[in-house]
C-alpha positions, 0 to 999 in steps of 0.5 A: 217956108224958107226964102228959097225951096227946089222942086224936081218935075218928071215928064214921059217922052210924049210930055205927060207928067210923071211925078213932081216933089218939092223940097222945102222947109223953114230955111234955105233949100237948094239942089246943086246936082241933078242926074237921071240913070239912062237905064231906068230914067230914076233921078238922083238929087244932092244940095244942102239947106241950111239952119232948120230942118227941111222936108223931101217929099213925105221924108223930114230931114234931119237937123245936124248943123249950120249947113247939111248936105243930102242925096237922094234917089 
């Protein structure tokens, strides 16, 4: 694993835990933007991870350059 990884948690109103996925990789992975629709509570993600490919859940991201960018829903 890289020197940094994100996760993104989701809990229901009463503080169960809903779902949680990490993002992770070989290199650096970092999440810049957060935001969760107020119609139907979907969180929307974007940041970048550097030098290597990097892993979303069960997605592999793809391996364009130096520094790749992503958004995900």
């Amino acid at each position: 694993m890289g020197s940094s990884n994100a996760f993104v948690v989701r809990y229901s109103e009463a503080g169960a835990h809903v779902g949680s996925f990490e993002l992770g990789g070989l290199a650096d992975e970092t999440i810049t933007a957060l935001d969760v629709r107020p119609s139907d509570g979907d969180i929307i993600i974007g940041g970048y991870y550097e030098n290597g490919g990097a892993v979303l859940g069960s997605f592999v991201l793809p391996v364009g350059g130096g520094r790749d960018g992503f958004v995900a829903r």
